[in-house]
C-alpha positions in Angstrom: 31.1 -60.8 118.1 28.0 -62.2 117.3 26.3 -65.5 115.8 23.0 -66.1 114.6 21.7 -69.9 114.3 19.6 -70.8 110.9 17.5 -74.2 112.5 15.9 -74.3 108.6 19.3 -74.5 107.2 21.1 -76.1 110.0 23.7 -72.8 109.3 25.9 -71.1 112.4 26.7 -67.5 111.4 29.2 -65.7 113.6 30.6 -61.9 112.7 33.5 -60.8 114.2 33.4 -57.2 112.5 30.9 -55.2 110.6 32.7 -54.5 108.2 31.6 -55.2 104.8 33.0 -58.5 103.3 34.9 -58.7 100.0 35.3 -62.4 99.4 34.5 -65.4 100.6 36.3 -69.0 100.8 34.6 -72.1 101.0 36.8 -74.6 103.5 34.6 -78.2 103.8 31.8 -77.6 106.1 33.1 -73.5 106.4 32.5 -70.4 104.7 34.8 -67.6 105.4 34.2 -64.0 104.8 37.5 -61.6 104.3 37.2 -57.7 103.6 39.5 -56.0 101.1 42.5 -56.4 103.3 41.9 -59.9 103.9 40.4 -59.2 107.4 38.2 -61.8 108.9 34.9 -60.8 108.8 32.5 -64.2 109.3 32.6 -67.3 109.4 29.3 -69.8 108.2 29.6 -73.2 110.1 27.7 -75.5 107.4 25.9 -78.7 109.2 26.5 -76.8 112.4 24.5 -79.6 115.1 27.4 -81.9 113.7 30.0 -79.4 114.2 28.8 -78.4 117.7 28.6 -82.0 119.1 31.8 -82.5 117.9 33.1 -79.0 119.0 31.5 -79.7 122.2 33.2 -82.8 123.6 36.8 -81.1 123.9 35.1 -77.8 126.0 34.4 -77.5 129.6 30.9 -78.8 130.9 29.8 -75.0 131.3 30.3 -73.8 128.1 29.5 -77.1 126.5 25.9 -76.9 128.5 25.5 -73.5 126.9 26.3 -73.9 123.8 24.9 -77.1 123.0 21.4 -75.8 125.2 21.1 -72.7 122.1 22.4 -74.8 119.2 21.0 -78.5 119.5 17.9 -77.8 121.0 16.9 -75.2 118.6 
């Protein structure tokens, strides 16, 4: 898995496989990215600072210091 965070755009990309994507579904604030056999593939979190302070309140204080340390101070 990897992610990539877009400051410009404010846009959290994480893949889960490399496989090419096929389609893509827009869910509110998500885009999700399915190959042929409906696989996921990625996932772009739209307005992703607000999605990882929100994300961030029900984690454990390790995680939530990491995530928040590569997302919101970006």
């Amino acid at each position: 898995m990897k992610y990539k965070y877009d400051k410009d755009a404010n846009i959290l990309s994480i893949t889960i496989s490399s496989k090419p994507f096929d389609y893509a579904e827009e869910m509110g604030d998500f885009i999700v990215h399915f190959d042929k056999k409906n696989k996921l593939v990625s996932v772009e979190i739209l307005n992703a600072n607000r999605f990882v302070e929100k994300a961030t309140t029900v984690l454990p204080g390790s995680v939530k210091n990491e995530i928040a340390s590569r997302i919101l101070s970006s």
